[in-house]
N, C-alpha and C positions, 0 to 999 in steps of 0.2 A: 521595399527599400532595403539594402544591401549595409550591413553595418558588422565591424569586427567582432567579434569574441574570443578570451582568452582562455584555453583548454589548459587544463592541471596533466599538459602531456609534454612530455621530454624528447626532440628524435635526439638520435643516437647514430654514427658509423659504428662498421663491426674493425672489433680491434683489431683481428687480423685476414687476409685475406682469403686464407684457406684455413681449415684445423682436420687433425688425423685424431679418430677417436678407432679403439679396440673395441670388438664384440663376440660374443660368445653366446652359444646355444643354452647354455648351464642359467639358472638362476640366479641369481649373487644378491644380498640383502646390500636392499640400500640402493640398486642397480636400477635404470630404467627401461621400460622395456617398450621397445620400438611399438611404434602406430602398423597397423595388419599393412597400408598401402607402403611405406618405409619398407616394411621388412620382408615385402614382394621382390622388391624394388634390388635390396642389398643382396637377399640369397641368390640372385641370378647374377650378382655383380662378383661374389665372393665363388659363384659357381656351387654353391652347399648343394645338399640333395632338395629336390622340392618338393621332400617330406618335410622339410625342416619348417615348422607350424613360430617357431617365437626367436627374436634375440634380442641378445637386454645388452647394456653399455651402461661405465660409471665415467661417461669421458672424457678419460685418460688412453693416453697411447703406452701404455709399458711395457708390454708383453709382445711376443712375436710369436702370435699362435697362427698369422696366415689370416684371420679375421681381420685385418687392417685396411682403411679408407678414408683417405683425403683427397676432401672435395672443397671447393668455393664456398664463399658464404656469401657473396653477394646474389640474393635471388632478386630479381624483378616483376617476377610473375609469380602468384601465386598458386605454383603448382610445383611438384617433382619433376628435375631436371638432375638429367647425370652431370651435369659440369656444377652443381650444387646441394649444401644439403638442404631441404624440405623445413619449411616454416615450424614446424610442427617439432623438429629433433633441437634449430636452433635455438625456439624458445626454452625447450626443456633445459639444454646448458646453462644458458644464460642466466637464466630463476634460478637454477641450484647454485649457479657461479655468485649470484649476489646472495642467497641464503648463506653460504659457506662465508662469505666477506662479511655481512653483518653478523653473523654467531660466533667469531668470535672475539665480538666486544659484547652485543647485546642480546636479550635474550629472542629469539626467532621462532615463527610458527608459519604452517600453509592455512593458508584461507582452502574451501571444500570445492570453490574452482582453481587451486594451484599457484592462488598471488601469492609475493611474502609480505609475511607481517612484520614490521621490526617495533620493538617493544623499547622506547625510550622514557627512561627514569623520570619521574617527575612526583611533585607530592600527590599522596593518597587521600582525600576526605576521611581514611578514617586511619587511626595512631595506630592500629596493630597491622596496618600493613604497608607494603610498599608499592608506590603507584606506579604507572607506565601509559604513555599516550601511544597508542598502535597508528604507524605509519603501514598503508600497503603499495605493493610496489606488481607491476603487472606488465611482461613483458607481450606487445604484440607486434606485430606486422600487417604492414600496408591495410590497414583497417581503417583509420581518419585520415590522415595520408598516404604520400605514396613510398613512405620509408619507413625504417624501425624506431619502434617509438615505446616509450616508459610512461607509465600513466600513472601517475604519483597520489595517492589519496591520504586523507586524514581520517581516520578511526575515531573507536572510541576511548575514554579514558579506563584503566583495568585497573586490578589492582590486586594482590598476593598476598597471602599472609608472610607475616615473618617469623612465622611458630611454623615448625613441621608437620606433618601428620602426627608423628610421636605425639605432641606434645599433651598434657594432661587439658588442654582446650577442645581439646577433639575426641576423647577419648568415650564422650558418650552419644556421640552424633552415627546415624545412621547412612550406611554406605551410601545410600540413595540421594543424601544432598552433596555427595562431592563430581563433577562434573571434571576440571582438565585440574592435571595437578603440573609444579616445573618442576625439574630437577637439571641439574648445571646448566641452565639457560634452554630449555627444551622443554617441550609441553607433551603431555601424553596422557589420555584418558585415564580416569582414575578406574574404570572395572576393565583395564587395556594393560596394564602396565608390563611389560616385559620383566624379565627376571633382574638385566641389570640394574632395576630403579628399585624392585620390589628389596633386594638385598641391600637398601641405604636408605631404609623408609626416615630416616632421624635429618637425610638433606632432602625430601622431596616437602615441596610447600604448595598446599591447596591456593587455586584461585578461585577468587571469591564469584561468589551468583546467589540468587536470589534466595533459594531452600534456604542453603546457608546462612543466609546474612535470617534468614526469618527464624532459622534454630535456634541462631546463638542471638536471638535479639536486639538487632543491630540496626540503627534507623537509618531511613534510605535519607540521601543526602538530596536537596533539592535540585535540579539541573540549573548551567546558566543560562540568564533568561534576554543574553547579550544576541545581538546581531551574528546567529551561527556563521552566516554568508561569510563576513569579514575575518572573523575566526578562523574559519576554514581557510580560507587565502593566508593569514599572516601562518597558518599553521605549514602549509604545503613550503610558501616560499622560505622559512626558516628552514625547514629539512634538507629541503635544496641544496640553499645557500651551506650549512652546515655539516650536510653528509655527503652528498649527491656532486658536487661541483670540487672537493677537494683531488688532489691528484693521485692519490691511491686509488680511490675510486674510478676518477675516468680513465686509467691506466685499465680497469678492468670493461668498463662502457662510458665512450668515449659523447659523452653527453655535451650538446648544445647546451647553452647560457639560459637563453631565452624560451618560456613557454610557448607553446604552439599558437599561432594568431588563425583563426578560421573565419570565412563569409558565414554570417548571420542573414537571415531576413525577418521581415516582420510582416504581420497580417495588415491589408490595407485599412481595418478598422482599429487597428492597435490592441487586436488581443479578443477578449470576452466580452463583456457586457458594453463597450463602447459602441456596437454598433446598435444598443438601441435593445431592452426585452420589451415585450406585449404585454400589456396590462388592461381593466374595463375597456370598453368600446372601441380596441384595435388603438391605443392610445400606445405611445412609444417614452420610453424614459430607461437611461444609462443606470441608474442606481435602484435596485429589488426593494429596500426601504419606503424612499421616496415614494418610488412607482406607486407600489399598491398601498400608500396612506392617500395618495390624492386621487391616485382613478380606479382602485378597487380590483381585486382580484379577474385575472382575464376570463374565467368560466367561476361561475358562481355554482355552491354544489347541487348536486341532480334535486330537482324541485318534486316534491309528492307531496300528497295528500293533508300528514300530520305533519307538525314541525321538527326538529331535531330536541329531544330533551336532556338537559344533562343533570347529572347527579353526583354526589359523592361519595366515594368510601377510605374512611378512613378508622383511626383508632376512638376510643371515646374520649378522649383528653385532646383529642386535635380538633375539634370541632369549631373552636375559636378561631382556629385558622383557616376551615372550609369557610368562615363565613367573613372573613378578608377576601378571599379568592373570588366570593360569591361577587363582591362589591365591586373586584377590579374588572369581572367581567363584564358585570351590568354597567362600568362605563364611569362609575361612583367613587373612587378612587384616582388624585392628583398622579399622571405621570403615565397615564393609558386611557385612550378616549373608549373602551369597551369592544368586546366582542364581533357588536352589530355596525360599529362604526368602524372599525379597522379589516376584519372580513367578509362581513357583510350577512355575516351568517347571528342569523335572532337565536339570544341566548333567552333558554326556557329552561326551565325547573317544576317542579311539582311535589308540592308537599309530600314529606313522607315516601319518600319513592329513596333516599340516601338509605347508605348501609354503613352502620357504626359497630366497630367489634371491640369485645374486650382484651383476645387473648391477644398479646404484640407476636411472641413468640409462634405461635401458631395458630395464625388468624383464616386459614383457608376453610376449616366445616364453616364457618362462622359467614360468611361472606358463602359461599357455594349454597348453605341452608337460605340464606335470605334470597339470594339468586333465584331462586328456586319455588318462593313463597306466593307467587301467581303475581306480584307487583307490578310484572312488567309484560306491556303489551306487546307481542310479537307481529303486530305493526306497524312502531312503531321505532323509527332509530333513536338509540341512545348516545349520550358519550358520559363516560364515568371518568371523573376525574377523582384520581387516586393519589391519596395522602402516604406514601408510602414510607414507615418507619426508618426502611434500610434501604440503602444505595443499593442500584443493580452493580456497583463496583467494589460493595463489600468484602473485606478482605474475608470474612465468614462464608464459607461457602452455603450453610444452612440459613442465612438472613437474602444472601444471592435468589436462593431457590424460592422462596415466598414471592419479589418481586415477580418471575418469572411464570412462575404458575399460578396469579392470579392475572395473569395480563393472558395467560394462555384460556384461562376459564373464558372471560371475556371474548375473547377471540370467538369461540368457538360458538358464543350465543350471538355472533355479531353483534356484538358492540363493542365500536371505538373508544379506547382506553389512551388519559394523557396521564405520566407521574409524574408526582412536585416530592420534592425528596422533605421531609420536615427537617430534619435538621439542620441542611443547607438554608432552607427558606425560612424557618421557624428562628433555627438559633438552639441553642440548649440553655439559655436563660428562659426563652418563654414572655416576652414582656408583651402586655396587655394594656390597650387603649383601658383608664381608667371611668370614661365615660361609657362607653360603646360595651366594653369588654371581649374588645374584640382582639385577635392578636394583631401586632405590630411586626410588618415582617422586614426580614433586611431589606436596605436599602437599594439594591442593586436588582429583587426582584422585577418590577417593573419593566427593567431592561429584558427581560426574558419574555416578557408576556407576547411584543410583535412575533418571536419566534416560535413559541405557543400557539398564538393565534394561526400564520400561515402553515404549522402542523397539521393542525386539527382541520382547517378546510382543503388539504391534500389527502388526511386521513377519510375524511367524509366523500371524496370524488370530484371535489370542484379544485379547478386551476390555478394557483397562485399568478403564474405570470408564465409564459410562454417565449421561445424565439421566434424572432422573421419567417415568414414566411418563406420555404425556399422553392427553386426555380422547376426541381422535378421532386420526385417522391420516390422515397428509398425508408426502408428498413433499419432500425439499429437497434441491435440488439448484445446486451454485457453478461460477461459471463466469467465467474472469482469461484476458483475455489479456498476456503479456510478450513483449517481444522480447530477445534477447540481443547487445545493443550490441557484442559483442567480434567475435561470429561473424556476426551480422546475419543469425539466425533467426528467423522470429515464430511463435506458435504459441497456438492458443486454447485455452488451457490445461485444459480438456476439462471434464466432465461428473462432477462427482464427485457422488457420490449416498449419502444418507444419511435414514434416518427420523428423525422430529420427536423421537426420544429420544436419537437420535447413532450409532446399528449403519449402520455403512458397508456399503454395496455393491458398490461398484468407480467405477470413472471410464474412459475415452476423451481421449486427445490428439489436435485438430485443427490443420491450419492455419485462419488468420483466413478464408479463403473457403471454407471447408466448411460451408456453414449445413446443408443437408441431409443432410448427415452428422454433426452435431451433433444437432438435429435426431431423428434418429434412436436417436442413441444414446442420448437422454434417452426416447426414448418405449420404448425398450427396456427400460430402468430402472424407468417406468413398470409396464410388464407384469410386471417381475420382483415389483419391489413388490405389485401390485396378487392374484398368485396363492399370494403369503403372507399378506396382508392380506384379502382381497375387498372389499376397499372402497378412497375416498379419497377426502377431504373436499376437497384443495385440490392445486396442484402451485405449490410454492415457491421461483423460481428467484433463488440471489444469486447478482448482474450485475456485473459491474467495469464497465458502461457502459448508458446508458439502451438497453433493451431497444426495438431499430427494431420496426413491425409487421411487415417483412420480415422479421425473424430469428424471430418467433413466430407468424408465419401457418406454419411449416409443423409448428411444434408441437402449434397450436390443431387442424389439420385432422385429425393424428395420431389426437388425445384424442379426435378423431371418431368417428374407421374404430375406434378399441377400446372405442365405445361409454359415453364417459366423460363427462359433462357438469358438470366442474368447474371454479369460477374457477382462473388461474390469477396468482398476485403476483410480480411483479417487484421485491425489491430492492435498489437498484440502489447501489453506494458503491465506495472507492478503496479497496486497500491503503495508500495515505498517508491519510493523518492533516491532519484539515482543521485548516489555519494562517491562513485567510484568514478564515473568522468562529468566535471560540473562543468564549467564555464562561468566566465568574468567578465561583466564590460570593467576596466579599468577607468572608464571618462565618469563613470558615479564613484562618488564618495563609500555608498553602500555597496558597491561593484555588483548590485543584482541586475542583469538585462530586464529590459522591458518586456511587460507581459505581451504577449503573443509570438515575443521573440523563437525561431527553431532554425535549426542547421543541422546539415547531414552529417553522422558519423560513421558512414560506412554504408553500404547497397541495403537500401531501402531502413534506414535504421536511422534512427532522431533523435535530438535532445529537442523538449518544447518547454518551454517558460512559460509559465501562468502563475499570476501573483499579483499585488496588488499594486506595479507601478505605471503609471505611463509618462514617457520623457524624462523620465527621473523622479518623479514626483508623485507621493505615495496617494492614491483615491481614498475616497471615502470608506470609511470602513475600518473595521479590527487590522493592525499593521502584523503581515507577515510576510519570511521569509522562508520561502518553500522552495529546496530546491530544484533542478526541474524535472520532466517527467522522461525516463526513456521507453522509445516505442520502436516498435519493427512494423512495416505494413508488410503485406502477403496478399496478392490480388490473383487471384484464380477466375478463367473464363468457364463456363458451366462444361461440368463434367471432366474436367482436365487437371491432371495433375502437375503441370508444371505452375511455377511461382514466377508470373510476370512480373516485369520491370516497371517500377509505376513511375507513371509521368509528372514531374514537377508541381505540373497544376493541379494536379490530382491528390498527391500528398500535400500539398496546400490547404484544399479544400478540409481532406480528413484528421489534416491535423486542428484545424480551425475547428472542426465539430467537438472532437476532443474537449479541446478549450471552452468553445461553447456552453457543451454541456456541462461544465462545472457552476453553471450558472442556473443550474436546474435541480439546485440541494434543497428540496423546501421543507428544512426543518431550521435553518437560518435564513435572515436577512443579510448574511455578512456573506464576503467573497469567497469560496469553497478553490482550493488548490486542484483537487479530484473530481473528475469528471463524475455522475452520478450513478453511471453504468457500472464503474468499478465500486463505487461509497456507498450504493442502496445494498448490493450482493455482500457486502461486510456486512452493513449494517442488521441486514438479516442472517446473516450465520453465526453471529454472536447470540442471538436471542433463539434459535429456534433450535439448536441441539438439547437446548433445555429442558424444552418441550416433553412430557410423557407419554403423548400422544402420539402413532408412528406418522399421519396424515394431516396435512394441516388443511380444514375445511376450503372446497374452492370458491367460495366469497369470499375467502383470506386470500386469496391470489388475485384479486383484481384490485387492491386496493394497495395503498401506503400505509396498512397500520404500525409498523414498526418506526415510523417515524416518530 
């Protein structure tokens, strides 16, 4: 079904129909310096010698050195044409032509792909500084259309001090928490600073970030927790209407009224979970809650010999609260029908088998010694449910690392590890059933226990709930890399592998220069696949980054030597959420399209919408407003280098999968914006740089423990 969407894009006619810009061989600060194909192009037009390697332009015509060239600005193709200049020369004017227009009212900055930012005043949350909401502005061509176009976005909110560096406020702060600093409406790295700013340190004023706000003690402000979607809208159309449509301006880019209207379509099931997940006995239900309260997990976990036992560890003052825990497991507790009725998995215990520590602060001998005391039978699975002091998002980085290397000890004796944070669930009152003496935990615990529950039986092996069956059998496999800012890890967050219905296989953690051993371990995955299957239509890789030919030649040659001659798809999208071109149905009140909603924004490249509406009308579930996802497909035939043209129906299909699989997050019941390909590889590269260990045990690789 065929339905409009409103793009935050602007076309534009070029002001004039030709323009004469000067260039010169010489470097000039400030100057831009032609693309290598431009300046092939120009030296044979100028007749230079064709030794001549560079030429830069501030374009301006003033000089009459013989470097001079006007040409057309109407291009229609995009490519280099002598009766035109090159996409590529005219956006560079045009961006400095509107930097130079906004700077000199407000203050101006490039984004690190070349947008401008314009800095408009606005109040700060916090008195010592002065605020500014960032507009960015991004010139392209023929990319959503078939003409020049302005992509107007709404940023974040900033903010500056109004003390200088001088000021006796900074004067005992550490070069290392100042990051960009402004001086007369300019920004410039504060360990970058040129001599002109360094010689007026009394007018240069730090912007503020996080170090800083955490040296000088400065509490973070809550975010609004208003409908972003709509915000974003009333924020782009006000800029518009206010900067963008006055006549100084279109005197310089000659901007249309009206935002860009584009064909939308929609998935014939309306999106995700509408067409129905898999739960017990091949039974079908719209909503992952429902589903598995009334027909039970779709694979129940692998069945052996001994039962599953669980135990706790916690401090010796928490023990009041392992034995609430204990109760809402057993089923004993109003507000959760229990373990064995909601997953199906029998909740067992065994006296004296819990490990209680005294030390809070450094509770690891303590727990590692009892670990260790022959208690436990190495036949038999556990799951430890751990009362843990301190959040794994403590701002402490030494309360961090306890969470982290006790769930790593665990790991590595195979067994399944769930935290309850105490404070969160406990309270720091501490109140206690005066009969029972037991603790009394907040009230909104209970709400967590379904997502608890379908945890623990994905950490164990068995299925929460599954997609449709699909009609042939292909491969998909995600692959993120993160680095971890705090410890300055990176790591490619590996090879998670799953069939086109959602049955996981396992994953591999690399570093970022492991191709061949990525590589590898997908073509591993491969064979696994393929001697359950005997077959395989296609191999499905999502990329947190455009797939080089380098990182899939040595894929493609793999799919060789095992005799496979299948395309393989690359597609490729961020864990963020694209803010820089959104779209609008304007016929909702809340202007968010409906979920399964996606449109082309250029050769092979997509916005796809997944979220919690359909027809207007928000499903069951936590209410969110995510905006959508952009993706590039890349379909390669085996062994070939070039990037087919993918057909309609085909980007249908994988965009559908996409969507799909955001339906396959089993550490919630609630609707997931991210597909689980890109949200399991975070989810594990947050936790396992942590690690001490360089290896992580490979029974930790076929499993969800990190859920």
């Amino acid at each position: 079904m065929e339905k409009s969407v409103t793009l935050n894009v602007l076309h534009f006619e070029h002001p004039a129909k030709e323009l004469t810009f000067d260039f010169t061989t010489q470097e000039i600060e400030g100057a831009y310096k032609v693309k290598e194909k431009d300046c092939s192009f120009l030296v044979a037009k100028l007749k230079l010698p064709k030794t001549t390697k560079a030429l830069y332009t501030t374009f301006h015509h003033q000089t009459n050195n013989g470097f001079t060239v006007t040409q057309k600005t109407c291009c229609k193709e995009n490519e280099l044409k002598e009766a035109c200049w090159s996409y590529s020369i005219l956006k560079t004017y045009y961006t400095q032509a509107i930097y130079a227009y906004f700077g000199k009212q407000f203050p101006v900055s490039y984004t690190f792909v070349g947008d401008v930012e314009v800095w408009i005043p606005e109040q700060s949350g916090y008195s010592t500084c002065h605020g500014y909401h960032v507009f960015g502005l991004r010139v392209q061509f023929a990319r959503i259309t078939n003409q020049p176009e302005l992509i107007v976005y709404s940023g974040d909110a900033r903010s500056v001090f109004k003390e200088s560096l001088t000021s006796a406020t900074f004067h005992e702060m550490l070069p290392e928490v100042f990051t960009r600093v402004m001086f007369e409406n300019r920004f410039y790295r504060y360990d970058d600073m040129p001599d002109k700013v360094r010689r007026h340190l009394d007018h240069v004023y730090p912007c503020i970030n996080k170090r800083l706000k955490k040296a000088l003690g400065m509490q973070h402000i809550a975010p609004d927790q208003s409908n972003k979607y709509i915000r974003y809208f009333d924020e782009i159309e006000a800029f518009k209407n206010n900067f963008l449509l006055t006549p100084p301006f279109r005197s310089l880019l000659p901007l249309e009224h009206d935002w860009v209207n584009m064909p939308s379509f929609q998935f014939a099931d309306n999106g995700t979970d509408q067409a129905g997940l898999i739960f017990g006995g091949d039974t079908t239900h719209e909503d992952s809650y429902t589903g598995i309260k009334e027909f039970g997990p779709k694979e129940l976990i692998p069945k052996q010999d001994k039962d599953v036992v669980f135990f706790f560890i916690c401090h010796e003052n928490d023990t009041q609260m392992a034995l609430t825990v204990n109760d809402f497991m057993l089923g004993e507790k109003r507000g959760f029908r229990g373990l064995a009725n909601f997953a199906k998995i029998r909740y067992v215990t065994q006296k004296g088998l819990s490990i209680y520590f005294k030390n809070k602060e450094n509770p690891l001998p303590e727990i590692i010694t009892q670990l260790n005391d022959g208690r436990f039978d190495g036949g038999t699975r556990y799951v430890a449910l751990y009362l843990s002091p301190y959040s794994k998002w403590s701002e402490q980085e030494e309360d961090r690392a306890i969470y982290y290397r006790v769930k790593e000890e665990l790991l590595h004796r195979g067994i399944v590890s769930q935290a309850l944070e105490v404070e969160k669930t406990w309270g720091t009152n501490r109140v206690l059933d005066q009969k029972s003496k037991k603790a009394i935990l907040d009230d909104n615990f209970k709400f967590s226990l379904p997502n608890i529950a379908i945890a623990l039986l994905a950490k164990l092996g068995g299925t929460p709930w599954s997609l449709p069956q699909a009609s042939f059998h292909e491969l998909v496999i995600g692959i993120s890399a993160f680095k971890n800012l705090k410890i300055g890890k990176k790591y490619l967050g590996s090879a998670f592998s799953f069939s086109n219905e959602g049955k996981f296989y396992g994953f591999d953690v690399f570093r970022s220069d492991q191709i061949n051993e990525l590589a590898g371990s997908i073509l591993l995955a491969v064979r696994r696949y393929c001697e359950e299957h005997h077959e395989m239509k296609r191999l499905v890789i999502h990329f947190y980054k455009t797939l080089s030919w380098r990182e899939l030649a040595p894929i493609e040659k793999g799919l060789a030597e095992l005799g496979l001659n299948v395309p393989v798809v690359v597609v490729s999208m961020n864990k963020a959420f694209s803010e820089d071109i959104v779209g609008f149905d304007l016929s909702y009140a809340h202007k968010m399209p409906d979920s399964g909603t996606y449109l082309a924004i250029g050769r092979n490249e997509f916005l796809l919408y997944n979220n919690g509406f359909a027809g207007g009308v928000k499903r069951k579930g936590k209410m969110v407003y995510p905006f959508p996802l952009k993706l590039s497909i890349q379909q390669y035939e085996s062994l070939s280098k070039a990037n087919e043209s993918i057909l309609e129906t085909t980007a249908e299909e994988l965009l559908q999968q996409v969507s799909r699989f955001s339906c396959l997050y089993w550490k919630s019941v609630s609707h997931q914006p991210l597909p689980v390909t890109l949200k399991y590889p975070e989810m594990l590269a947050q936790i396992v740089p942590h690690f001490t260990r360089p290896e992580l045990p490979q029974t930790g690789k076929k499993t969800l423990w990190f859920l």
